[in-house]
N, C-alpha and C positions, 0 to 999 in steps of 0.2 A: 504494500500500500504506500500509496504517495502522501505528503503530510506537509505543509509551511511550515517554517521553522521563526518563520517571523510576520509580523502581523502585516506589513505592504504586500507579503507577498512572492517576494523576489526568490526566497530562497529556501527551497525543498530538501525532506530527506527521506529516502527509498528505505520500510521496513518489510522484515521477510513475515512469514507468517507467526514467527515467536516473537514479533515485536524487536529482533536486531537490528542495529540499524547497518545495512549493506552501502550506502554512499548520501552523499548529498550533493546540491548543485542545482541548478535553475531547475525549473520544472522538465523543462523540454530533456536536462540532461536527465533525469531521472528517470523519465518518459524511454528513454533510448537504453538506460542500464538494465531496464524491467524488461524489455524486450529484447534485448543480445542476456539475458539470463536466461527468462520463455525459452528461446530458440535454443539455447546451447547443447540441450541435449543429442539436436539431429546432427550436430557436426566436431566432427575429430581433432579440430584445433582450435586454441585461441586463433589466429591469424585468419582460419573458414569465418570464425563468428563475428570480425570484424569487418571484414569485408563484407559479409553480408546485409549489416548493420547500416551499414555507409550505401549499399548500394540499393536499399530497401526504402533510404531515404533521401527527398529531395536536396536537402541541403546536407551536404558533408558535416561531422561533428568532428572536428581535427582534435577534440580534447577528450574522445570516448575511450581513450588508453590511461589517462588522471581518472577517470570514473571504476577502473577495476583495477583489484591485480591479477597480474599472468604470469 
């Protein structure tokens, strides 16, 4: 689940189902961690999951490698 971490708005943090918190970062980044997580099961690398990520979406996220570790 997605959550603000501040009252304007601006700044999101991605929890898993136990309530961890797996990253933080504007919405839209957290929007794009939740989804190359979703997906990660069907592919064999970090490096499949990111390219997929990027090419899933119109605007490239040049900073979705600060959003996870590999």
């Amino acid at each position: 689940m997605i959550f603000p971490l501040n009252s304007a708005g601006t700044i999101y943090v991605l929890h898993d189902e136990k309530g961890m918190t797996i990253g933080t970062g504007t919405r839209e980044v957290c929007e794009v961690l939740l989804h190359v997580l979703k997906k990660q099961l069907t592919y064999s690398s970090a490096d499949e999951i990111l390219k997929r990520a990027v090419r899933e979406n119109a605007k490239p996220h040049t900073n979705i490698k600060s959003a996870m570790t590999i």
